[in-house]
N, C-alpha and C positions, 0 to 999 in steps of 0.2 A: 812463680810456678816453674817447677822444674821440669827437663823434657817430659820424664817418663809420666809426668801429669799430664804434660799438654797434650802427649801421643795417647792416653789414655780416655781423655776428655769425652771421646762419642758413647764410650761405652758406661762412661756417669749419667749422661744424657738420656740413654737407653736406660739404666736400671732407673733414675728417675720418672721415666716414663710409665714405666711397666708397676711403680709401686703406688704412685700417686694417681689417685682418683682424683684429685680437685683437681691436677697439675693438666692431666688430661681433658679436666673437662672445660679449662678454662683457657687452653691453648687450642682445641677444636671449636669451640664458642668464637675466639680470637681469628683466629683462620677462615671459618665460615665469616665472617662478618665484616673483614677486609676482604674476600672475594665478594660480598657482595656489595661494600663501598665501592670497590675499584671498580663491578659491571658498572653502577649507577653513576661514579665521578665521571669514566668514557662517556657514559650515555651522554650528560650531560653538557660535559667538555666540548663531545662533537655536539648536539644541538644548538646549544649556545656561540659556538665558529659557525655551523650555517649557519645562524640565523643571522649572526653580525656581517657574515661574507654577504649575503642575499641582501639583507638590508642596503649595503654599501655598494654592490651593484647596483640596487634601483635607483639609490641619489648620485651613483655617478655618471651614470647614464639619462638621469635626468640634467644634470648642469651640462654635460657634453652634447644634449639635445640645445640645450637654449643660448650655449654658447654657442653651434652653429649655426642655429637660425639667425642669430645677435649677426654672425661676418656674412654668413650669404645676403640679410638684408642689405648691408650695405656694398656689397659687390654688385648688388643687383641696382642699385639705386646709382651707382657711377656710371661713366658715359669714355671715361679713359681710352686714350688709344696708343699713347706714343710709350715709350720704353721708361720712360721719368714719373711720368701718372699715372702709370701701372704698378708701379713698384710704391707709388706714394700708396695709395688703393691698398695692395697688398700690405704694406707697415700698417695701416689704418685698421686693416682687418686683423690682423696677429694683434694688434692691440685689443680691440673690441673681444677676442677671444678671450684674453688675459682679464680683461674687467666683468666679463660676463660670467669666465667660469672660476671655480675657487681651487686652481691650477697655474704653475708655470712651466709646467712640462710642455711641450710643444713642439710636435715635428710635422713640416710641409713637405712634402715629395709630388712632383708634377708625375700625373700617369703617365706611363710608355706607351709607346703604339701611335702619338698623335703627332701631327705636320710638327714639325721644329718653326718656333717663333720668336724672333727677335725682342720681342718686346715680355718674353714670357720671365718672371721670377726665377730665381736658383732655389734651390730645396735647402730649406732652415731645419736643423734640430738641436732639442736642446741639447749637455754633455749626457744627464743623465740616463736618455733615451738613445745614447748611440752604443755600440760595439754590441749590434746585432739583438738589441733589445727589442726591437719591434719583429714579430717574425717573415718569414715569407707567406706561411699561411695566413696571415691576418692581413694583410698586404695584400693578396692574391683573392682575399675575400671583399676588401672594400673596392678592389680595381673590378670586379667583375660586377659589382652590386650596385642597382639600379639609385635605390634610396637605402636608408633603414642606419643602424649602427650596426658597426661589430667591437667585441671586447675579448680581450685576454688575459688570462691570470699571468703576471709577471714577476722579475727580481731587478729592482730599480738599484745601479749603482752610485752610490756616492763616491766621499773621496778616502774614508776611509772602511766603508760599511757597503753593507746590501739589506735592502727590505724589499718586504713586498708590496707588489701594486698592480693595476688595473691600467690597461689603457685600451680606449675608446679611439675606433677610427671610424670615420664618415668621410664624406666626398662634397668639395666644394668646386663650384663654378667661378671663373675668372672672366672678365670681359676679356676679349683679344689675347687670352694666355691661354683656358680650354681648362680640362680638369686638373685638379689637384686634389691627393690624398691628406686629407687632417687629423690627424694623432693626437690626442691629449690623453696624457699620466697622471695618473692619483697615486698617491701614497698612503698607502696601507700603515705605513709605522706605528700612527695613534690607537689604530684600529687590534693590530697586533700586541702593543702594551694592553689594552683592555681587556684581550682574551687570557692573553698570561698572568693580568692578575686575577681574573675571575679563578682559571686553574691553580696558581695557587691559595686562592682563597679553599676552594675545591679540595685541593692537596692538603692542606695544613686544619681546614674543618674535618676533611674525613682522617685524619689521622688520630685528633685529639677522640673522636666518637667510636676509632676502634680502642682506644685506649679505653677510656671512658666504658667502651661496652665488655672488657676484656678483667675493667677492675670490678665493674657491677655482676660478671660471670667467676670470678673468682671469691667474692666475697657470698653470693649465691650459692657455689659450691661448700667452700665453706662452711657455710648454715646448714646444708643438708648431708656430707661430708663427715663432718665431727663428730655426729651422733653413730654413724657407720662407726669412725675409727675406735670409739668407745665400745663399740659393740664388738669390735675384730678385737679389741685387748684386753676388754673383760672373759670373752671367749678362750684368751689363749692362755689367762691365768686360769679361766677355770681348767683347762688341757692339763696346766702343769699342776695341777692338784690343792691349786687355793679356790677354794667353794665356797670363802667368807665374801670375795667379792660380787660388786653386782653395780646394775648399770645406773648413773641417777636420775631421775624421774621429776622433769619440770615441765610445768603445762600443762596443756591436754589435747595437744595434735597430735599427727602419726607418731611421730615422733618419741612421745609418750606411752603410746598407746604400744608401740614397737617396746619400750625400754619394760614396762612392766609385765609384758608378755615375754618376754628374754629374765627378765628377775624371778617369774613364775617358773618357767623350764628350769632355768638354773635351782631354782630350792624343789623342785621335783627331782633333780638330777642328783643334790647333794643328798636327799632322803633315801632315794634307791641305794645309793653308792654305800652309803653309809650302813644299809640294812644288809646289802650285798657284801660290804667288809665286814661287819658281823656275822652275818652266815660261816664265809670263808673261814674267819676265826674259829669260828666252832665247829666246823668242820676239820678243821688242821688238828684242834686238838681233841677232838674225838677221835681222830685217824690216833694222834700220837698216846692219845691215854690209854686208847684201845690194844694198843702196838704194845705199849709199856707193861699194861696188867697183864697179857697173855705171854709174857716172857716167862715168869713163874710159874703158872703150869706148864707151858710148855716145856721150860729145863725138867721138871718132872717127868712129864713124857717122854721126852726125850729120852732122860735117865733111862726111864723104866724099859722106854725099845729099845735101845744099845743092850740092855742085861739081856731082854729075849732073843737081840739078834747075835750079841754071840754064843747063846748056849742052842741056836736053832737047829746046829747038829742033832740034838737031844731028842728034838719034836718028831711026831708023825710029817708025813708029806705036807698036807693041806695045812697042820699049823706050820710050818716050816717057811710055809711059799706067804702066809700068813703076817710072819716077823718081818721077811724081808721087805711085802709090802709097804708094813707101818716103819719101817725104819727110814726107808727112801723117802715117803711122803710126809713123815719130820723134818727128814732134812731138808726138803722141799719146802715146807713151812716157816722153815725158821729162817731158809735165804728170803721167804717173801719179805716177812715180814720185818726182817733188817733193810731190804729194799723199801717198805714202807716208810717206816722210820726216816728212811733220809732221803723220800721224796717230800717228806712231809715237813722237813727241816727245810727244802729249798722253797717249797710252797711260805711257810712262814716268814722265808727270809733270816733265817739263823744260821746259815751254815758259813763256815770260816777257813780260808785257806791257812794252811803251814808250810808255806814255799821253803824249800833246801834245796840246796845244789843239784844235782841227779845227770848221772850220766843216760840218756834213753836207749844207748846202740844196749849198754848192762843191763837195762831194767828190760829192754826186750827180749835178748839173752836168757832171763832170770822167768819170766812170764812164760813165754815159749817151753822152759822145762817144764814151768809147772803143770804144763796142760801136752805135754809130749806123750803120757800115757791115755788120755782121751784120744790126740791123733793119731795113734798105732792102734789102740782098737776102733775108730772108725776107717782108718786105712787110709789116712792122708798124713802127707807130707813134707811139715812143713820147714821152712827154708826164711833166712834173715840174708836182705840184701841191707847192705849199709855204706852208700857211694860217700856219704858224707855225715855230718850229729855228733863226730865224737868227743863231744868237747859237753861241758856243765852247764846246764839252765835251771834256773831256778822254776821247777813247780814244787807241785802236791806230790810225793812219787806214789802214795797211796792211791789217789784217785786217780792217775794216770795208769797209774796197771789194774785199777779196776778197769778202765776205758778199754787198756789191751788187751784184759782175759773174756771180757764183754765181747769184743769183737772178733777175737778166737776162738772163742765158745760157738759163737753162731756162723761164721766160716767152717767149723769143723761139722756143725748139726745141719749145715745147709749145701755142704760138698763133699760127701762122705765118699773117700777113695780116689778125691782128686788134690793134687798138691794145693798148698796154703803158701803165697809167697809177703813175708812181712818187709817191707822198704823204709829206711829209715833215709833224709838226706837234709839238707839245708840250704840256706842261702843268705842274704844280707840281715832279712828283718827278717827271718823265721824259721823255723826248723818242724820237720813234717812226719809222719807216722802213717804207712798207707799197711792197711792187710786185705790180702785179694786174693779170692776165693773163685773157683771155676766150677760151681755148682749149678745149682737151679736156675739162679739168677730171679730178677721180679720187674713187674710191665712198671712203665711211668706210674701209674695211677699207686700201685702198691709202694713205689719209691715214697710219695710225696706223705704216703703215711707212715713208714718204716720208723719214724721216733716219737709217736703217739703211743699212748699208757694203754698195756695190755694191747696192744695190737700184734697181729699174729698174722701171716703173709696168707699161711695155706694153715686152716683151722682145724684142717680134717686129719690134718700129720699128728702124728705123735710126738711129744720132744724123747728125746734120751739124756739129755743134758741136765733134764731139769730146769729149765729158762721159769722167769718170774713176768714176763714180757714188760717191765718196765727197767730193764740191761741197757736199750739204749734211750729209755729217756732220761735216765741219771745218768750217763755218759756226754749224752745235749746236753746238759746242766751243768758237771763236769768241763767239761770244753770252754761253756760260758762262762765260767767263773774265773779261769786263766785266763780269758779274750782272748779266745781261739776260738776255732771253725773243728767241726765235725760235718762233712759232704761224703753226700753215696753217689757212686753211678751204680747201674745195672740196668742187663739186658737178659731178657729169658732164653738159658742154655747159654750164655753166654759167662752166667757167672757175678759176683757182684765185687765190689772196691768201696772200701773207707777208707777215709783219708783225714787225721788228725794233724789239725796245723799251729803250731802254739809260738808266742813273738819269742823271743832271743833272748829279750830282757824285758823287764817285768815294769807295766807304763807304757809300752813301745807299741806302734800300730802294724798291723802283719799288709806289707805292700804287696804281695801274693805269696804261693803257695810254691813252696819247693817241689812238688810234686803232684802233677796235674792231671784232670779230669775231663774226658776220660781216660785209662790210663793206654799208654803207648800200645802193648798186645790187641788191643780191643779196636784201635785205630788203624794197623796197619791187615787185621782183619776186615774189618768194613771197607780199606783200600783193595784190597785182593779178589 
């Protein structure tokens, strides 16, 4: 594995997480299930040590009871006085300890505080009871103590090791020597191997049963899982427009009952679908046949108002105002319904680019004249900035200066007497087309319809242009066919901005937009 795997590694772990349904449910299964082996191992771990501890207090405390009673009787039963028969007495007793109890730990210490006596024993202990192994407080509790035991939890040293142990102290009488303190030690070692292997008995059962429970939650999932994943990918062919497939259907559980209720929507879906691209179809070409048959009388119409409109000098007034009407409202016509025509060709899906070269600073240039005599009689002014573009991109130049006369046309009908400013500029991946108008302007809600068919901002205005209101949905289309962007801003009395953004090269993906929205005038307004 190479670094940049190994540095990446949390973030496999994470999309793993987040894709898998089984993976999750059989690592929260797994999780849950080791927290509640490990509550129940402790529980258990700790009951199991008290109860072996407590058990092991009571028999040690019982052989430390019977081992003393074993030396007191026989101290008591001697008559000893000299320093030789004292000490014999005493060996006799440290013996009787040793055979009575099932201990060799053994420590004697005479109590302080009493007359000094020649004949009295020295204090015995064994090695592994000395360097402070018996405490002062346990000490200080048999010296004070009438009768009874006392015991402490200890750490018995060997010679090369430490374990645990208990020692038991009580208080024994001496003829002619007075009291002495009695210690005996047990060792816990056997007692401590039994608990560690219980724990890991404990350890290595609850391991295998989270394992155990972790492959029976993954194989679980699994079984209820699969039928999911079949449903999420039958699903997503159907999204991408295969309607032949469908889910299979075994058994007669949920399961089932889920698959044939999913095969049923699905052939309901592909009925509609099917009924609904049939409509569309004859719809498209009812638009187109209808478009296609009304060209031929129309061109007769046509004909025929051109001869009226230029001999309407000739006419009275009322036919006069008469010709001009039906001449405008031909031509009116015949832009629609060439607008139809090739809205109805992108509805179909036939429409076909013819990418050439094209300079767009000249074809703005070329556009702009064409429509100079519409902005002199509406009394706006317009103006071509070009920071940057002047170099060849391959589009459509046709459908690009429809896009530009579209969007001149309606800057001119929508800011009559205010300047038109066209921006052309570029950058890495793209090259841009802004025309920006200081007219009316239009509220959000009116923006987010501005490229819907036949929509019209303000219904009540007049056009003079002549607009077909479907100028910028064929320019939307237009845009999309290059893989370019067509964006409005506008603010009311502020004015509006298009912004046509088209890649460099043809394939290429547009990383932003040379020329941005909203535009700078508009920004350092709202700043002011």
């Amino acid at each position: 594995m190479n670094r940049r795997a190994w540095l990446n590694w949390p973030l496999v772990v994470v999309d793993a997480w987040r894709r898998s349904l089984q993976l999750r449910t059989a690592l929260i299964t797994v999780v849950l299930s080791g927290l509640a082996v490990l509550g129940t191992g402790a529980y258990m771990s700790y009951s199991i040590s008290h109860d072996l501890f407590d058990a092991r207090v009571a028999q040690v405390s019982e052989d430390s009871a019977r081992a003393t009673t074993a030396a007191q009787r026989l101290l008591d039963a001697s008559d000893a006085a000299d320093r030789v028969a004292v000490q014999n007495v005493f060996n006799s007793a440290r013996t009787s300890i040793r055979d009575a109890s099932s201990s060799q730990l053994i420590a004697f210490f005479r109590v302080p505080g009493q007359a000094s006596s020649s004949v009295a024993p020295q204090a015995r202990i064994s090695p592994e009871l000395a360097e402070g192994v018996i405490s002062p407080e346990l000490r200080l509790a048999v010296q004070q103590g009438n009768s009874g035991q006392y015991w402490q939890s200890v750490s018995l040293h060997h010679a090369d090791s430490a374990t645990p142990g208990i020692i038991v102290g009580s208080e024994l009488m001496l003829p002619a020597a007075g009291r002495y303190e009695l210690y005996i030690g047990y060792d816990l070692g056997d007692t401590e191997q039994t608990l560690q292997f219980v724990q890991q008995i404990l350890l290595f059962g609850g391991l295998v049963l989270v394992f155990l429970i972790g492959a029976v939650a993954w194989l679980v999932a699994r079984l209820v899982v699969t039928p999911v994943q079949i449903a999420a990918n039958t699903s997503q062919q159907l999204a991408a427009g295969n309607f032949a497939v469908r889910m299979p259907v075994r058994g007669r559980d949920v399961m089932a009952q889920l698959a044939q209720s999913f095969n049923g929507m699905a052939d309901s879906l592909e009925r509609q679908i099917r009924e609904l691209a049939e409509l569309s179809v004859m719809q498209q070409r009812f638009v187109s046949d209808v478009s296609h048959e009304l060209r031929t009388p129309l061109t007769t119409i046509r004909l025929a108002g051109d001869l009226l409109y230029d001999e309407r000098d000739k006419f009275e007034p009322a036919t006069q105002r008469t010709a001009e009407l039906m001449h405008t409202q031909v031509q009116r016509f015949e832009v629609l319904l060439t607008d139809l025509l090739e809205i109805s060709r992108y509805d179909a899906g036939s429409v076909e680019s013819e990418p050439e070269p094209t300079n767009l600073v000249r074809l703005a240039e070329d556009t702009i004249e064409s429509v100079s005599s519409l902005a002199e009689a509406a009394g706006s002014d317009l103006r071509l900035v070009a920071p940057g573009g002047h170099f060849d991109v391959d589009v459509d130049p046709r459908r690009i200066r429809r896009i530009m006369r579209n969007l001149l046309g309606n800057a001119i009908e929508h800011g009559p007497n205010k300047p038109i400013v066209v921006t052309i500029d570029s950058n890495e991946s793209a090259i841009a087309l802004s025309v920006r108008d200081y007219g009316h302007g239009m509220t959000d809600d009116e923006v987010r319809h501005v490229f819907d068919r036949f929509w019209r901002a303000d219904p009540s205005r007049q056009r003079t242009l002549g607009g077909t209101g479907l100028g910028l949905a064929i320019a939307l289309e237009d845009a999309a066919l290059h893989h370019g962007w067509l964006q409005v801003w506008s603010k009311p009395g502020q004015g509006a901005c298009f912004v046509l953004t088209l890649p460099r090269a043809l394939g290429t993906e547009i990383e932003s937009s040379p020329i941005s929205l909203p535009p700078a005038d508009a920004v350092k307004e709202e700043q002011s």
